[in-house]
C-alpha positions as a Markdown table, in Angstrom:
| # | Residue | x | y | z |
|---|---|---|---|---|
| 1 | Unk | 66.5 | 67.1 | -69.2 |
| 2 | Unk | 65.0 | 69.2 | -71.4 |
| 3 | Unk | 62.7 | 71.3 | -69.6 |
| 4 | Unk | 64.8 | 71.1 | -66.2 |
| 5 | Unk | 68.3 | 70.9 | -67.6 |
| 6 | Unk | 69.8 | 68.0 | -65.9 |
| 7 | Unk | 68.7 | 64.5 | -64.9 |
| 8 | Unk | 69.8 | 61.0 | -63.4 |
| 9 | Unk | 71.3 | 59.0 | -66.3 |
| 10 | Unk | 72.1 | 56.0 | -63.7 |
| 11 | Unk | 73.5 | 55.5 | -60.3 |
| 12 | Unk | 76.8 | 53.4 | -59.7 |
| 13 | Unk | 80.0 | 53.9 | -57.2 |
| 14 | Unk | 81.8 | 56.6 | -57.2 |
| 15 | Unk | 84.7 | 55.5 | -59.4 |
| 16 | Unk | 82.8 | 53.6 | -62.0 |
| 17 | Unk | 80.6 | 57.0 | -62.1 |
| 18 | Unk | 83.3 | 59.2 | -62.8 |
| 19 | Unk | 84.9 | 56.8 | -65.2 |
| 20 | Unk | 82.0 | 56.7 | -67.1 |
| 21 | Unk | 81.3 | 60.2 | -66.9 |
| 22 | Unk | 84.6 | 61.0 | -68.7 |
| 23 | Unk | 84.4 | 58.5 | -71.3 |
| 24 | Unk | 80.7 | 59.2 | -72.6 |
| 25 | Unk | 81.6 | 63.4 | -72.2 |
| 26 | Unk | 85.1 | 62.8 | -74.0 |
| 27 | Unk | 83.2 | 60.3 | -77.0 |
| 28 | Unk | 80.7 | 63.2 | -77.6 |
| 29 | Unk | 82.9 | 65.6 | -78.1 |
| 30 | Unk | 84.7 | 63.3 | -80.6 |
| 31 | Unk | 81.5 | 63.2 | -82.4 |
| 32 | Unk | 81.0 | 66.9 | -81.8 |
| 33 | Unk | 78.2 | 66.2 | -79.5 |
| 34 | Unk | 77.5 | 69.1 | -76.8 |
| 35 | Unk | 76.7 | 66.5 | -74.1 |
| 36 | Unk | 78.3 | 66.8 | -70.9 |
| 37 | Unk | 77.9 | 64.2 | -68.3 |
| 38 | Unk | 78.9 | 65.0 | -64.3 |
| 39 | Unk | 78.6 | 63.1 | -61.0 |
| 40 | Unk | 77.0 | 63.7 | -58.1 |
| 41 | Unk | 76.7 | 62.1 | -54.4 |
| 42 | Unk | 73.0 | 60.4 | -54.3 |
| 43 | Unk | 70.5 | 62.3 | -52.4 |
């Protein structure tokens, strides 16, 4: 993450994904955290 600026956090359907996504971005931003989690299709 730090040298490349992204990485694979974990891998899980699409819904629970984006779900997840949203929660964890939205709870660091609470926390005024700059983290910002996305989803991608599996290569």
């Amino acid at each position: 993450m730090h040298t490349q600026g992204s990485c694979v956090v974990a891998v899980y359907t699409r819904d629970v994904a984006e779900t997840k996504a949203t929660e964890a971005t939205d709870l660091g931003r609470e926390h005024g955290h700059p983290l910002m989690f996305t989803t991608e299709p599996e290569e």
